[in-house]
PyMOL Python script that loads the backbone (N, CA, C, O; Angstrom):
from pymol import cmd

cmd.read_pdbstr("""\
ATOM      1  N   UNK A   1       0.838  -1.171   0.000  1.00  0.00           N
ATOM      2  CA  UNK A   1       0.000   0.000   0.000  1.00  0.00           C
ATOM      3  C   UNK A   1       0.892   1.246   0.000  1.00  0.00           C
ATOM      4  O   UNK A   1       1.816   1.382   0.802  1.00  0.00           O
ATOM      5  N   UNK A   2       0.550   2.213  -1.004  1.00  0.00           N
ATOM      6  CA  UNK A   2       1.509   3.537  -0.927  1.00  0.00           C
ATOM      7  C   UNK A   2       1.290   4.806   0.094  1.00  0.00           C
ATOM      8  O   UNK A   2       0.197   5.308   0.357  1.00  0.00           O
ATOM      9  N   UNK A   3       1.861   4.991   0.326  1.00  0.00           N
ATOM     10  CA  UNK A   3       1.538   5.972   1.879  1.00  0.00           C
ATOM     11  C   UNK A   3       1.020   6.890   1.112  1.00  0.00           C
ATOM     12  O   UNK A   3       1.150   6.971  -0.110  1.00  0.00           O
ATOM     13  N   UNK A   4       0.034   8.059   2.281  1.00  0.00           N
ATOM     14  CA  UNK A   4      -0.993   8.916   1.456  1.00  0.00           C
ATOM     15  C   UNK A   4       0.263  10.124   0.535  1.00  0.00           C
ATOM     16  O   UNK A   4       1.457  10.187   0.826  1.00  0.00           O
ATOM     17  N   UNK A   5      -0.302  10.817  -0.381  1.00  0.00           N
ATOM     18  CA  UNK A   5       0.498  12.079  -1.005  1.00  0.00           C
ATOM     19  C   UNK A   5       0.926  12.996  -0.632  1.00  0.00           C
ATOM     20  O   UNK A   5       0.055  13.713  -0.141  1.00  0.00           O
ATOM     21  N   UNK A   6       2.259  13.561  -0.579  1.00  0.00           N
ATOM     22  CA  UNK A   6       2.630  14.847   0.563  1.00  0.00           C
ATOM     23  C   UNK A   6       2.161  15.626  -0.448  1.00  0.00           C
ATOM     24  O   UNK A   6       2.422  15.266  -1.596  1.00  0.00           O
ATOM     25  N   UNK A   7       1.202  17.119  -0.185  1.00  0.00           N
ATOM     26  CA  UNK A   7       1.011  17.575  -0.773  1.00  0.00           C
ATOM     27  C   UNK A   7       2.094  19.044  -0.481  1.00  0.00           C
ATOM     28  O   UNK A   7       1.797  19.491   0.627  1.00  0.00           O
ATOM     29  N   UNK A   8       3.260  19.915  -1.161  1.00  0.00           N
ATOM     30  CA  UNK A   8       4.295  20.268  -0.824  1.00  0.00           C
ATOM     31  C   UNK A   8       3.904  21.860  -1.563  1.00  0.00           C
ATOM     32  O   UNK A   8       4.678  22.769  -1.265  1.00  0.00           O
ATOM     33  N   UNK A   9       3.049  22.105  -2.251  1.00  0.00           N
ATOM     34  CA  UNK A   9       2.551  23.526  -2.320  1.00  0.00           C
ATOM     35  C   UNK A   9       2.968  23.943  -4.086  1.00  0.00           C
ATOM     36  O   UNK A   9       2.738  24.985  -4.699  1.00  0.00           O
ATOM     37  N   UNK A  10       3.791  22.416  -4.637  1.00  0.00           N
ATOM     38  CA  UNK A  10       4.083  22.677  -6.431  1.00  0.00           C
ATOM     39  C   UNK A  10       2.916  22.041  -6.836  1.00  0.00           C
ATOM     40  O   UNK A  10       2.115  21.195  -6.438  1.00  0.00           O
ATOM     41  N   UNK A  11       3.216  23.071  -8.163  1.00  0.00           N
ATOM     42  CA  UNK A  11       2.283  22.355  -8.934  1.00  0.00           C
ATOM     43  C   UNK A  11       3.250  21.917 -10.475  1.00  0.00           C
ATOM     44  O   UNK A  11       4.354  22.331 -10.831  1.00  0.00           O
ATOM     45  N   UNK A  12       2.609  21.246 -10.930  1.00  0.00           N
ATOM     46  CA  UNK A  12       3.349  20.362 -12.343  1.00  0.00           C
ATOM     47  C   UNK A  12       3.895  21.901 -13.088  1.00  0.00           C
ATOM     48  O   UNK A  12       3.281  22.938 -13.339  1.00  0.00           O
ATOM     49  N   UNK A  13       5.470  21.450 -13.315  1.00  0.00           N
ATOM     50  CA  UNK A  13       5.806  22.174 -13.841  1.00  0.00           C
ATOM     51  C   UNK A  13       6.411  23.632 -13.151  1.00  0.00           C
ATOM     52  O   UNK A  13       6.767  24.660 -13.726  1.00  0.00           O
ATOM     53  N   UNK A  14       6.390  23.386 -12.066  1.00  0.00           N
ATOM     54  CA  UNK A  14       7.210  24.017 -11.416  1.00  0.00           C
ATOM     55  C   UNK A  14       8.326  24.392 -10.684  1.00  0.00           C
ATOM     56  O   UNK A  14       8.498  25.145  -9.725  1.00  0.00           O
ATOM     57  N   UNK A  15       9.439  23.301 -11.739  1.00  0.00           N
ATOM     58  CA  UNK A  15      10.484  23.085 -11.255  1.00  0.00           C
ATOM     59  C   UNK A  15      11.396  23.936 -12.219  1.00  0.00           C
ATOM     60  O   UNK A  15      12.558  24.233 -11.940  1.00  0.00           O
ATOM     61  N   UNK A  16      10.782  24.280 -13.325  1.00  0.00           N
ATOM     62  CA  UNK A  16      11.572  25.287 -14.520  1.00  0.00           C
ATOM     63  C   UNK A  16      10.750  26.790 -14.191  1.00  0.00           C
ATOM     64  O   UNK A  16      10.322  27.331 -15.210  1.00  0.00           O
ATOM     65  N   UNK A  17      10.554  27.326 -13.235  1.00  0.00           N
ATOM     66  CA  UNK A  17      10.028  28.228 -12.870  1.00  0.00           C
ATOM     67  C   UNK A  17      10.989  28.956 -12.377  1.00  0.00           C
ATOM     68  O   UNK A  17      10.571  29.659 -11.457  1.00  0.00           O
ATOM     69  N   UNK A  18      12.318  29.112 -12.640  1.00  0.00           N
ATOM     70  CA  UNK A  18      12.766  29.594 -11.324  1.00  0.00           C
ATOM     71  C   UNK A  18      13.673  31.222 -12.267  1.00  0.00           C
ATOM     72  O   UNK A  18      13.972  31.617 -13.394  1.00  0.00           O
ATOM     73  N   UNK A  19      13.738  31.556 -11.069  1.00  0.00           N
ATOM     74  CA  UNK A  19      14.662  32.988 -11.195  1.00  0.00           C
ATOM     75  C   UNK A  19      15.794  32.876 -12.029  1.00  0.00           C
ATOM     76  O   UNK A  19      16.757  32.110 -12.005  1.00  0.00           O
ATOM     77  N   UNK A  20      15.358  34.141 -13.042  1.00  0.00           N
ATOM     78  CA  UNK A  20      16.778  34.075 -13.588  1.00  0.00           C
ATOM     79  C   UNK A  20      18.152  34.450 -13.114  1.00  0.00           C
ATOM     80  O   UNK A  20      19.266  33.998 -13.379  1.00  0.00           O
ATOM     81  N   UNK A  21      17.590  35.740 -12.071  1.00  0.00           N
ATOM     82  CA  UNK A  21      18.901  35.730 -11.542  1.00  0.00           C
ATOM     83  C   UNK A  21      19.185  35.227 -10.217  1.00  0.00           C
ATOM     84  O   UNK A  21      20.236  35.558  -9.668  1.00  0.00           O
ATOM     85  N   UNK A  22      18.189  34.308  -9.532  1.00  0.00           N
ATOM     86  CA  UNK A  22      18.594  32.910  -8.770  1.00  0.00           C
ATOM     87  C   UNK A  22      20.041  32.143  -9.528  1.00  0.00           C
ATOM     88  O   UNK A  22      21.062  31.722  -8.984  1.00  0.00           O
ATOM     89  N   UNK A  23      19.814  32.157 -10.370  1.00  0.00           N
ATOM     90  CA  UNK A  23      20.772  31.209 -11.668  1.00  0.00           C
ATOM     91  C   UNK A  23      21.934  31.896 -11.948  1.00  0.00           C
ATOM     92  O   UNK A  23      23.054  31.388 -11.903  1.00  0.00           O
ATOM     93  N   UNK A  24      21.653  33.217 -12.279  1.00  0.00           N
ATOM     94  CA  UNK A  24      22.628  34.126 -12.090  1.00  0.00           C
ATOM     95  C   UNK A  24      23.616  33.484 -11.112  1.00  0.00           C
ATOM     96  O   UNK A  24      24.409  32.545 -11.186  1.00  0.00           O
ATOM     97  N   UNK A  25      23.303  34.245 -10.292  1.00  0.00           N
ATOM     98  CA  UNK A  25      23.971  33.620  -8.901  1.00  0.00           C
ATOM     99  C   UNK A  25      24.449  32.573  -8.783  1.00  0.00           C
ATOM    100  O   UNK A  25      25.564  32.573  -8.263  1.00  0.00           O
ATOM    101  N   UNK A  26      24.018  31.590  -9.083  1.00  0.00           N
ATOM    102  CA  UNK A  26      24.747  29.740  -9.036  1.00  0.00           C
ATOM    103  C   UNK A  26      25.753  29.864  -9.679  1.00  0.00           C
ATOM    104  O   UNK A  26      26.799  29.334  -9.303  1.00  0.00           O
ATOM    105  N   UNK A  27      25.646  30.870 -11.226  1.00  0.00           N
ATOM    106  CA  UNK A  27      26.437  30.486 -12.241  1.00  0.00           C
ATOM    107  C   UNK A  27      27.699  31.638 -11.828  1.00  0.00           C
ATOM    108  O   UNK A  27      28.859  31.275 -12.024  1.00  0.00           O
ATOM    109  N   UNK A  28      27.499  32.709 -11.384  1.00  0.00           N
ATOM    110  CA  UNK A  28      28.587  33.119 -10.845  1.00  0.00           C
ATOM    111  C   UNK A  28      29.326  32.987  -9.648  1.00  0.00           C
ATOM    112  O   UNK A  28      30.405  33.547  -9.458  1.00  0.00           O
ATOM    113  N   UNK A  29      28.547  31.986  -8.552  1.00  0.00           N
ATOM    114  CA  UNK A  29      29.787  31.392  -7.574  1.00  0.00           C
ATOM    115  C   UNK A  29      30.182  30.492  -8.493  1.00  0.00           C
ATOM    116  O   UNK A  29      31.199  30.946  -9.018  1.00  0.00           O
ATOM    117  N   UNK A  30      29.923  29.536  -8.919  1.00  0.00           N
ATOM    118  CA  UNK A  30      30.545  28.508  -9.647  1.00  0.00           C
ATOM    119  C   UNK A  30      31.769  28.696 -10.412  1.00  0.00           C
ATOM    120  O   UNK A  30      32.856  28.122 -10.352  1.00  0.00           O
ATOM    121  N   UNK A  31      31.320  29.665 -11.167  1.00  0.00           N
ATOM    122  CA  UNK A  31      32.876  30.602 -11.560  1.00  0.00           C
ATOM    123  C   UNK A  31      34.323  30.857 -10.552  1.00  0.00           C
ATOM    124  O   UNK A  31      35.548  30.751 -10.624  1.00  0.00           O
ATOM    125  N   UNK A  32      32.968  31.366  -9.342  1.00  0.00           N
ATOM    126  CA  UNK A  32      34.247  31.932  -8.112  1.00  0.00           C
ATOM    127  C   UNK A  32      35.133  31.134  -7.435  1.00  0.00           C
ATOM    128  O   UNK A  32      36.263  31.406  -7.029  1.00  0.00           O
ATOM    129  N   UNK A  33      34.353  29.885  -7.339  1.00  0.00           N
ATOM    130  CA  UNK A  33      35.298  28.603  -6.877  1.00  0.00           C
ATOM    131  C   UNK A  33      35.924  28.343  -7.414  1.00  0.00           C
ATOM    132  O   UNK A  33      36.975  27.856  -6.998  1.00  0.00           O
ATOM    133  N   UNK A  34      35.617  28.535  -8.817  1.00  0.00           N
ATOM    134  CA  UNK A  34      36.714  28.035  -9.844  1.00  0.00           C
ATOM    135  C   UNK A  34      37.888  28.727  -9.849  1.00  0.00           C
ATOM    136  O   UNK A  34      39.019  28.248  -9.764  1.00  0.00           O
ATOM    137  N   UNK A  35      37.564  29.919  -9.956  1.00  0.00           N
ATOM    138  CA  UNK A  35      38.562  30.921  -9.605  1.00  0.00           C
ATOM    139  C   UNK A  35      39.292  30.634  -8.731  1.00  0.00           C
ATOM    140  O   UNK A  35      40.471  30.295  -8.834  1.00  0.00           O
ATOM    141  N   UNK A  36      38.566  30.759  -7.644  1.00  0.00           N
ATOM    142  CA  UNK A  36      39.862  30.727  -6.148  1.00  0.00           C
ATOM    143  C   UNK A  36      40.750  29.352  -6.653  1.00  0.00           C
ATOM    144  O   UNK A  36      41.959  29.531  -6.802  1.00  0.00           O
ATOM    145  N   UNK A  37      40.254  28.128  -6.894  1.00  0.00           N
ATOM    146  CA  UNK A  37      40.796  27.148  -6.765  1.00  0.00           C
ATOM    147  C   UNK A  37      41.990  27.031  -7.685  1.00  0.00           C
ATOM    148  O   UNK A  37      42.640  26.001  -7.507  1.00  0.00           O
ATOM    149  N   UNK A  38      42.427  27.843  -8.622  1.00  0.00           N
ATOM    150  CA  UNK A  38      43.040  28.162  -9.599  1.00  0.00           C
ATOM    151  C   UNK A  38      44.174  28.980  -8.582  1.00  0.00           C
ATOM    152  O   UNK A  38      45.244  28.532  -8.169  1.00  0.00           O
ATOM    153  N   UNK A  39      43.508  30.455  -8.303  1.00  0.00           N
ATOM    154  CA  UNK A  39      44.520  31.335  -8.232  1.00  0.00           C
ATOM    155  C   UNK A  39      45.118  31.285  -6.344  1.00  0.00           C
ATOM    156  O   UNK A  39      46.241  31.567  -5.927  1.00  0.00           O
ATOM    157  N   UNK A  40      43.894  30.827  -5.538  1.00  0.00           N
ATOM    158  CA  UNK A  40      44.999  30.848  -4.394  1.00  0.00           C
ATOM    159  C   UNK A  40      44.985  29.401  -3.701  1.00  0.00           C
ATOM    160  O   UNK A  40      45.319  29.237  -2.527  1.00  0.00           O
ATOM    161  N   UNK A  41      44.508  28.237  -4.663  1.00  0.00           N
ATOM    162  CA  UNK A  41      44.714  27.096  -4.428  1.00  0.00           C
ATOM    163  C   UNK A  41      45.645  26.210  -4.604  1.00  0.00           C
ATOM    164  O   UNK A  41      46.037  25.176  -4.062  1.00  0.00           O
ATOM    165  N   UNK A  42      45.926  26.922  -5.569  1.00  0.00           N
ATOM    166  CA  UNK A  42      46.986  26.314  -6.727  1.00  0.00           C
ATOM    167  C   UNK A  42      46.957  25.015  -7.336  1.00  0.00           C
ATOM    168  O   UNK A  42      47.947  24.301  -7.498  1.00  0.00           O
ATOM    169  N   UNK A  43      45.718  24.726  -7.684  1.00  0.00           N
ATOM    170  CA  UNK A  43      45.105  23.514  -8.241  1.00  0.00           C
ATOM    171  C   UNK A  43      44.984  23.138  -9.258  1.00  0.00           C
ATOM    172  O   UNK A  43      44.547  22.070  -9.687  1.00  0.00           O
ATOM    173  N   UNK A  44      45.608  24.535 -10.019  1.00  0.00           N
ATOM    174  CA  UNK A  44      45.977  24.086 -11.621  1.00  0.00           C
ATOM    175  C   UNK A  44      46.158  26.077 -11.635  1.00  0.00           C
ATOM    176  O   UNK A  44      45.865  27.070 -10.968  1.00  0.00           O
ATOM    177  N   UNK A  45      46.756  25.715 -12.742  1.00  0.00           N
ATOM    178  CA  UNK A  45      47.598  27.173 -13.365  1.00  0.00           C
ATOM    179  C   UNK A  45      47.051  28.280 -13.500  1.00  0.00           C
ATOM    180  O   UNK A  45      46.551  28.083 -14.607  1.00  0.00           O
ATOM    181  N   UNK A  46      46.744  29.332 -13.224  1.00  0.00           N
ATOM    182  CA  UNK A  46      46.043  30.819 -13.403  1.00  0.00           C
ATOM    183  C   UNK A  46      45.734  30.791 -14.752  1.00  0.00           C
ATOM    184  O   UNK A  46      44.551  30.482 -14.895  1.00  0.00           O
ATOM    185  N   UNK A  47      46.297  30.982 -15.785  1.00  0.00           N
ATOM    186  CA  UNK A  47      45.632  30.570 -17.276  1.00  0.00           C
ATOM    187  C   UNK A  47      44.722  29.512 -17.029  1.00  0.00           C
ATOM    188  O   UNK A  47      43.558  29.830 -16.786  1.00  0.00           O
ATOM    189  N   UNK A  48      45.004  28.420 -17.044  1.00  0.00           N
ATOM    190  CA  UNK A  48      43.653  27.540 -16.771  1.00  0.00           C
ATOM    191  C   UNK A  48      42.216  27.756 -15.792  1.00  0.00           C
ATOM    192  O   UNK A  48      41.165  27.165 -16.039  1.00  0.00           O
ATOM    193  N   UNK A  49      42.360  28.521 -14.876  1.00  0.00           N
ATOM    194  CA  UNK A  49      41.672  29.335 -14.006  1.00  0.00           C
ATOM    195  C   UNK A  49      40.765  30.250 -14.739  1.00  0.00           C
ATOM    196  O   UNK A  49      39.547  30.092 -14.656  1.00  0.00           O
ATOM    197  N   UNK A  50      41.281  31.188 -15.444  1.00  0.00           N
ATOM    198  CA  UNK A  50      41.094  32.548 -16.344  1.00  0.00           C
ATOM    199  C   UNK A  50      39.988  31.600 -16.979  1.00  0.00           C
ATOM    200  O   UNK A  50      38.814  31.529 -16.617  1.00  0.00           O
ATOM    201  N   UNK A  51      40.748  30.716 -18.242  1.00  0.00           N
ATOM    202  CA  UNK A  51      39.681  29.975 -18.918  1.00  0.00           C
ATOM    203  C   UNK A  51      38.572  29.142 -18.440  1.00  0.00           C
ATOM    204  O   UNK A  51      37.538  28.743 -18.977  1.00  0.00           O
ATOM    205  N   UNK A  52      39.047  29.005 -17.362  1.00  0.00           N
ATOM    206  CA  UNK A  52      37.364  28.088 -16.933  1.00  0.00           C
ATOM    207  C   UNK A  52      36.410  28.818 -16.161  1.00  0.00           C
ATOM    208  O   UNK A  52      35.239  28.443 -16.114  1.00  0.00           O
ATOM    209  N   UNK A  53      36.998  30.291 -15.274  1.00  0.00           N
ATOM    210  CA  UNK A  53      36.092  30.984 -14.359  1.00  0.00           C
ATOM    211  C   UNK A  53      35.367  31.829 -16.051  1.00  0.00           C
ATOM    212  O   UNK A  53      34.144  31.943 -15.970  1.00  0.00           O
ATOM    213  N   UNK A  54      35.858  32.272 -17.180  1.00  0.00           N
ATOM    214  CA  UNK A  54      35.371  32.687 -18.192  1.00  0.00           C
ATOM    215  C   UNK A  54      34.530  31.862 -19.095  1.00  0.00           C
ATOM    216  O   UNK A  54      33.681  32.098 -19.954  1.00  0.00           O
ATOM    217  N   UNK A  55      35.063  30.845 -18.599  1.00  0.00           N
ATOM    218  CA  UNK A  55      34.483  29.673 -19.766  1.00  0.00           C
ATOM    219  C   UNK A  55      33.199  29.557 -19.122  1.00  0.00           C
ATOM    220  O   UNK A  55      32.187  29.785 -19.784  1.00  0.00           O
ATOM    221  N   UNK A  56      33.110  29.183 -17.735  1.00  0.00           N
ATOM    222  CA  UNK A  56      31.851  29.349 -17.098  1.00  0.00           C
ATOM    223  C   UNK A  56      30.831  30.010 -17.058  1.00  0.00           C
ATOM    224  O   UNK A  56      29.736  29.525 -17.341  1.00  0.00           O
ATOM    225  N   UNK A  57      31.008  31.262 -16.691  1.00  0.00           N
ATOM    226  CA  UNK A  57      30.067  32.516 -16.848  1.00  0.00           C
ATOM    227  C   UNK A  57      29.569  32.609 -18.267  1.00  0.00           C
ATOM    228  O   UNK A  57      28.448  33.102 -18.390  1.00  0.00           O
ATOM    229  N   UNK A  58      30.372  32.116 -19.676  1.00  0.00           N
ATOM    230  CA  UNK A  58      29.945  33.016 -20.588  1.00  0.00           C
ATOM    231  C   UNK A  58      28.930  31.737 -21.264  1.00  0.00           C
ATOM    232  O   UNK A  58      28.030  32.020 -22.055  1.00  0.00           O
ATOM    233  N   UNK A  59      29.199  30.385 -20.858  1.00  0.00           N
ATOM    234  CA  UNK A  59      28.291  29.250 -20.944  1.00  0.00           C
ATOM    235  C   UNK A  59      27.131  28.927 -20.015  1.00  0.00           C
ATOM    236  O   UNK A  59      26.228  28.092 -19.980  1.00  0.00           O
ATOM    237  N   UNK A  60      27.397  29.580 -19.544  1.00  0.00           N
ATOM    238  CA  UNK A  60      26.277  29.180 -18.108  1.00  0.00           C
ATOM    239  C   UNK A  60      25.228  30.497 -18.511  1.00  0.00           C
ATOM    240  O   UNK A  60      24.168  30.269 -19.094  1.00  0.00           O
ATOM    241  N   UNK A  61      25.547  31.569 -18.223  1.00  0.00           N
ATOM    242  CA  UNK A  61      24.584  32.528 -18.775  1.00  0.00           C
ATOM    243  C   UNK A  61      23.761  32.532 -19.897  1.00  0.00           C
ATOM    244  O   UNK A  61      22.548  32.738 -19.949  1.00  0.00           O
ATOM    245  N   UNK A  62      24.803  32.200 -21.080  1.00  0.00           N
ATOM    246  CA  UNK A  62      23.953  31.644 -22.585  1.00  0.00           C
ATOM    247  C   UNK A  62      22.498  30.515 -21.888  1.00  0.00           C
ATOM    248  O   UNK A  62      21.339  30.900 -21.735  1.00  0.00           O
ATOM    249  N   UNK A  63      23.018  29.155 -21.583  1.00  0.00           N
ATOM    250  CA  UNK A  63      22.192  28.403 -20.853  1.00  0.00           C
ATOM    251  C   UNK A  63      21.150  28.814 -20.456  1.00  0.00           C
ATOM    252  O   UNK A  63      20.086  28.498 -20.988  1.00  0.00           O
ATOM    253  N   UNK A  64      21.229  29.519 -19.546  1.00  0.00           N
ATOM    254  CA  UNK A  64      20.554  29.776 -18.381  1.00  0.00           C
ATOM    255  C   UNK A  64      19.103  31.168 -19.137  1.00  0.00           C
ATOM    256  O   UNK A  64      17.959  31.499 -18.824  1.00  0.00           O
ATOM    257  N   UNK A  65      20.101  31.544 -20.194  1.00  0.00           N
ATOM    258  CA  UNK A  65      19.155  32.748 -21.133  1.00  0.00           C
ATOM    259  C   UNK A  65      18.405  31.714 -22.187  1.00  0.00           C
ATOM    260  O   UNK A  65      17.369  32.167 -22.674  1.00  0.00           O
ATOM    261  N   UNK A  66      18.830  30.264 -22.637  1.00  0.00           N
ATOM    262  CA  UNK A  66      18.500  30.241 -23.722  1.00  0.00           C
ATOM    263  C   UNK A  66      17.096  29.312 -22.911  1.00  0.00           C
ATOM    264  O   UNK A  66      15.953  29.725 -23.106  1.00  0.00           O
ATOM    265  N   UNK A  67      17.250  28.502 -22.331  1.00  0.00           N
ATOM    266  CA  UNK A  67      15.875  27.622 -21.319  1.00  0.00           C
ATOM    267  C   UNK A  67      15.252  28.167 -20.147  1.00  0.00           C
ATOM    268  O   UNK A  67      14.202  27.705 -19.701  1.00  0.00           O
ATOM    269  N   UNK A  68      15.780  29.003 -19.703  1.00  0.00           N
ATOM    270  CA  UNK A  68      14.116  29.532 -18.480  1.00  0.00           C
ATOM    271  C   UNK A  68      13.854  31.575 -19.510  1.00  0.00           C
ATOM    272  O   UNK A  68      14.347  32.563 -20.055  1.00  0.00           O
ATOM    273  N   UNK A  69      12.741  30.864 -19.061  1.00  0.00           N
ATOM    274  CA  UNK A  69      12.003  32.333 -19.432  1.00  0.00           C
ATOM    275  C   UNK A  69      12.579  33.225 -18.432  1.00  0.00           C
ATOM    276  O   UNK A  69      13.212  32.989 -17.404  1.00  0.00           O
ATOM    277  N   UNK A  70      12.052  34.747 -19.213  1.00  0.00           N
ATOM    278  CA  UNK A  70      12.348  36.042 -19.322  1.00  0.00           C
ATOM    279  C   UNK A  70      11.584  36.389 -17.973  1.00  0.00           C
ATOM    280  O   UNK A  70      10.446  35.921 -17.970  1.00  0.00           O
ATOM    281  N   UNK A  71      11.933  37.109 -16.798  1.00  0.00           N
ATOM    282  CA  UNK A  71      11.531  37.575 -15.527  1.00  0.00           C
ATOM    283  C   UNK A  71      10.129  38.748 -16.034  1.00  0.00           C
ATOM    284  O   UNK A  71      10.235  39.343 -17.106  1.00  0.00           O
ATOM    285  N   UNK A  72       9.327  38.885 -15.456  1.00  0.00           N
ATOM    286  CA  UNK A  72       7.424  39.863 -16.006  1.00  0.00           C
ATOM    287  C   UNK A  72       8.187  40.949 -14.670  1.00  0.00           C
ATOM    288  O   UNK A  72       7.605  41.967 -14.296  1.00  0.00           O
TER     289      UNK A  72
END
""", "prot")
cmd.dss("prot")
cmd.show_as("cartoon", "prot")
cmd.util.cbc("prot")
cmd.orient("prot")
């Protein structure tokens, strides 16, 4: 027998609802770690750093512009 339904306040389709610049945000710490981990981690080379904290932001934003809608 399946236990009764949590009912949690979504409705279908409300998991691509979200803020664009919620996303923003993800996509620019994500960068920042990358960053630090590069330049005062020393976890791989400052050029390699450069390219991936850039590589990040300028892919992640495209992304993030091209599948969730435009903020009303």
């Amino acid at each position: 027998m399946l236990p009764p339904a949590i009912d949690i306040g979504c409705k279908r389709g409300d998991a691509m609802n979200i803020n664009r610049t919620t996303l923003y945000g993800l996509i620019f710490a994500i960068g920042l770690v990358l960053g630090l981990l590069g330049y005062v981690g020393r976890f791989y080379s400052s050029a390699i750093a450069t390219i991936l904290v850039a590589g990040t932001w300028i892919i992640g934003y495209a992304l993030v512009n091209l599948f969730f809608k435009p903020e009303k």
